[in-house]
Steps between C-alpha positions, in 0.01 A plus 500: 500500500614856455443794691232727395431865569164640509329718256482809822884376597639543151310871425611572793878420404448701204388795668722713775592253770691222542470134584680518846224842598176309269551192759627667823313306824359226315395164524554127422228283460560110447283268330408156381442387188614651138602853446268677318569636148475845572563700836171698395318173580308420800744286738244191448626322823497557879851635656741280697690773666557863468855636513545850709790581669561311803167340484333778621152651426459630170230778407460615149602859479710552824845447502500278794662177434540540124791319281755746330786500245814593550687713203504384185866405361603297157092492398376366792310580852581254768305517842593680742842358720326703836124299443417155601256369230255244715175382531289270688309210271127571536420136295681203435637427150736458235656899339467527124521858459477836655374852458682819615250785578559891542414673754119447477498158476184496213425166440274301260531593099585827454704692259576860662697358830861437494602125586707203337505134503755210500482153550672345849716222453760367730757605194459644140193720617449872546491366858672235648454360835667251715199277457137629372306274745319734737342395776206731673692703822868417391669827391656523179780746462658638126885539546548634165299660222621720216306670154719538218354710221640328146737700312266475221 
């Protein structure tokens, strides 16, 4: 799978701001199942976990607990080095993909909001964990993440 940008995320990127300010204090949500085509489609499935940093409470709009990027160097945006990325598993399953929200966290389709998808693997994904078995309570935590915009 590849990752895909939303309609809202890629006007967006064409527009005055950048990818590290469109995506400031988002959110990670995990899912079951197959990624969807698009990131302007509906999610289709029921979260596993939500990624914040350091677990903590997540409110769309606020700041408060939000996932950032650190500079962008060579192309790319890695997380930030001062944020743990963690979340406790609200169902049990296996990861197939995930969706990175702004800010406002819009889900369901939509094509104005800025988000992207990638598919979760334990290697050769947009995200690759340790294992992608989640259990319901167990926190999950994402050591490393990076974006790389292709050179063309």
């Amino acid at each position: 799978m590849a990752l895909r940008l939303s309609t809202g995320l890629r006007n967006k990127l064409l527009g005055a701001q950048g990818f590290k300010t469109i995506m400031q204090n988002g959110v990670i949500r995990i899912f079951p199942g197959v990624q969807p085509s698009s990131a302007d489609d509906a999610e289709g499935a029921t979260q596993l976990l939500e990624i914040t940093v350091s677990s903590g409470a997540f409110t769309p709009g606020a700041a408060t607990n939000g996932l950032n990027f650190a500079d962008p160097a060579s192309g790319a945006c890695a997380k930030s080095s001062s944020e743990v990325w963690s979340g406790a598993a609200s169902s049990t399953g296996t990861a197939g993909w995930f969706r990175f929200y702004a800010n406002d966290r819009v889900t369901g389709a939509d094509t104005t909001h800025a988000r992207f998808d990638g598919s979760v693997s334990t290697s050769g994904a947009q995200l690759n964990m340790s294992s992608t078995a989640i259990t319901a309570g167990a926190t999950t935590t994402i050591d490393s993440f990076t974006v790389t915009m292709p050179a063309s």
